[in-house]
C-alpha positions as CSV (number, residue, x, y, z in Angstrom):
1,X,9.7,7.9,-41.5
2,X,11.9,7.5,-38.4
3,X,9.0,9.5,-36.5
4,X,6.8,6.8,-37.7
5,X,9.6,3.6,-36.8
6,X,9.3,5.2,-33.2
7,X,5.8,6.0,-32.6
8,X,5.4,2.0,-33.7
9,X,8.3,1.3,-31.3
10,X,6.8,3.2,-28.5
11,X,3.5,1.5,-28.9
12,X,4.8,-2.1,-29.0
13,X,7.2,-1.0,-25.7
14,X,3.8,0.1,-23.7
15,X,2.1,-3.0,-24.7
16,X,4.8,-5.5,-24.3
17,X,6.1,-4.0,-20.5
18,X,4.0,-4.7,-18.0
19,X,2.1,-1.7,-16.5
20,X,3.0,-0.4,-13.3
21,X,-0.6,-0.3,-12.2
22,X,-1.2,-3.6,-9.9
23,X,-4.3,-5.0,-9.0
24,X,-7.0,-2.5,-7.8
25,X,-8.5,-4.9,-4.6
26,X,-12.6,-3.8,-5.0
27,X,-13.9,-2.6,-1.4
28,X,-16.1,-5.8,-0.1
29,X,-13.2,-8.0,-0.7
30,X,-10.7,-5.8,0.9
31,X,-13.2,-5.5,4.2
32,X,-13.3,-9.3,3.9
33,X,-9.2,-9.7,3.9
34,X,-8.9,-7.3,6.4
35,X,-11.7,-8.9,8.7
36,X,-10.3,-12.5,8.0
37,X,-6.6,-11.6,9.1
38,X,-8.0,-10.1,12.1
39,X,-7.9,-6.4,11.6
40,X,-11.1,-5.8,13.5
41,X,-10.2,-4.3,16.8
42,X,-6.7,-4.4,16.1
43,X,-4.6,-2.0,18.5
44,X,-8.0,-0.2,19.4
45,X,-8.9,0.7,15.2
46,X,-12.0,-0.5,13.0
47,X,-11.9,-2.3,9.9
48,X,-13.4,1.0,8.2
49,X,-10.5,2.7,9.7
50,X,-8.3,0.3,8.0
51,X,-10.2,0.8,5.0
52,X,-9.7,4.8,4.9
53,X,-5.9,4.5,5.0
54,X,-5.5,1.9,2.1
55,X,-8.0,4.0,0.6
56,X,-5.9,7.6,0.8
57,X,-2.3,5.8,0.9
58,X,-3.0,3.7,-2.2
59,X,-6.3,4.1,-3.5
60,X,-6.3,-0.1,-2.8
61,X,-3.6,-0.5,-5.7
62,X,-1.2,-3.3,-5.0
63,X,1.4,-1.7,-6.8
64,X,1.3,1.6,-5.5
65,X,4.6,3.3,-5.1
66,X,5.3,7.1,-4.2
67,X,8.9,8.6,-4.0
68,X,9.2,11.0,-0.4
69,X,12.6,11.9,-1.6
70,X,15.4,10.0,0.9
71,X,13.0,7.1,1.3
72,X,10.0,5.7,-1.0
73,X,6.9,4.0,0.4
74,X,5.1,0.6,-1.5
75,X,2.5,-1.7,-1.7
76,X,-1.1,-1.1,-0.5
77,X,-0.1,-0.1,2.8
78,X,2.3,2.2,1.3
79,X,5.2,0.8,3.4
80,X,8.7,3.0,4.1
81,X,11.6,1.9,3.3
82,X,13.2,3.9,5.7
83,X,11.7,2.0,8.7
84,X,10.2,-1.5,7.3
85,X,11.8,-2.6,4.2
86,X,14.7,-3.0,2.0
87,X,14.8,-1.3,-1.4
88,X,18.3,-1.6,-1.6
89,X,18.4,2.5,-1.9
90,X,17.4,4.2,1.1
91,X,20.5,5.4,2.9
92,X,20.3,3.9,7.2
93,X,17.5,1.7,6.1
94,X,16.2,-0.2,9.0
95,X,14.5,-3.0,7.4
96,X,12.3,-3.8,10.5
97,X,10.1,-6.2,8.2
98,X,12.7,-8.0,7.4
99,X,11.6,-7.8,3.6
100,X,12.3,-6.9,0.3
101,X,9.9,-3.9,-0.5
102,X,9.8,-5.4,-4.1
103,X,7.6,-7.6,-2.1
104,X,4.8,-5.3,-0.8
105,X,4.5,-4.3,-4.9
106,X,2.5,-7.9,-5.9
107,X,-1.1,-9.0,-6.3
108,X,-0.2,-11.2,-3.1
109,X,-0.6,-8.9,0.0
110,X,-0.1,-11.6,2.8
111,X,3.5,-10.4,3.6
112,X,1.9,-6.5,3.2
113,X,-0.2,-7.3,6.2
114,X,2.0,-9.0,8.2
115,X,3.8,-5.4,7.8
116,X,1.5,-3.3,8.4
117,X,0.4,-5.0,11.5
118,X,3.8,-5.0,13.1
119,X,3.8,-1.4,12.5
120,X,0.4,-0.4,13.9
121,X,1.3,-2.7,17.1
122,X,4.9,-0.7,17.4
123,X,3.0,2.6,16.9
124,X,-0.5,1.6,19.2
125,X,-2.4,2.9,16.1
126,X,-2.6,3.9,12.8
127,X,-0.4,7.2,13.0
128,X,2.7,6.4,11.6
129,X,0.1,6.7,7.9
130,X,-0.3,10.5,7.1
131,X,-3.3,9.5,4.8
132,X,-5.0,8.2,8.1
133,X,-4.0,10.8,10.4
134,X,-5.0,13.9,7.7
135,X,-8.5,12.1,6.3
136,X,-9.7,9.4,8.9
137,X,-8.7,9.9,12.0
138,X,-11.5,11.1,14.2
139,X,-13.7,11.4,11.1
140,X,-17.3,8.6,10.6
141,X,-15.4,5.9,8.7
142,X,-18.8,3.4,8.5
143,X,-19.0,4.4,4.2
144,X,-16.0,2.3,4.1
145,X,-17.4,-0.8,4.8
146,X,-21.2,-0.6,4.2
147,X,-22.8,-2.8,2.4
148,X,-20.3,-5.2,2.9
């Protein structure tokens, strides 16, 4: 019986929380977000390049999070907090952002991009994103934006 009570608990709980999975942004609009904030060209790297690292950091999920141990990366960009943002956790956090990283973890991605481009400009490139450097970098990128 008590099995039963929590089972029923459990399922009410998982419908009732919201999810942890955030807004998957489909491929054509995320070429056009990244085309309309001006992404093209941006410190020598395509759109499709662009495309490849939200695609292998966070498969294009808004609310993408991954743990790395002493620091945790968020949002579609998959923003550290060791460097950009403030989680309030990571131990000598920099906060270079100047933001919350509960910020980079909503549907609205404005504040991820203004991020991620301070970030690319500080680096030149794209190689401060492993997912980049370890499946796009060098690599024919154009599947990422075909079509659109």
């Amino acid at each position: 019986k008590s099995m039963l009570f929590l089972g029923f608990l459990l399922i009410f709980l998982g419908l009732a929380l919201p999810g942890t999975q955030g807004r998957i942004i489909p491929k054509c609009e995320m070429v056009r977000i990244l085309r309309q904030n001006g992404f093209e060209g941006f410190e020598g790297k395509t759109v499709a390049d662009w495309m490849c690292l939200v695609n292998y950091e966070s498969g294009y999920n808004t609310k993408a999070y991954n743990n790395n141990g002493p620091s945790r990366d968020y949002g579609i960009f998959q923003i550290n907090s060791k460097y950009w943002c403030n989680d309030g956790r990571t131990a000598g956090a920099k906060n270079a952002c100047h933001i919350s990283c509960s910020q980079l973890l909503n549907d609205n991605i404005e504040d991820d991009i203004r991020c991620a481009k301070k970030i690319a400009r500080e680096a030149r490139g794209l190689t401060p994103w492993y997912g980049w450097k370890n499946h796009c970098r060098g690599r024919n990128l154009s599947s990422y934006v075909r079509g659109c």
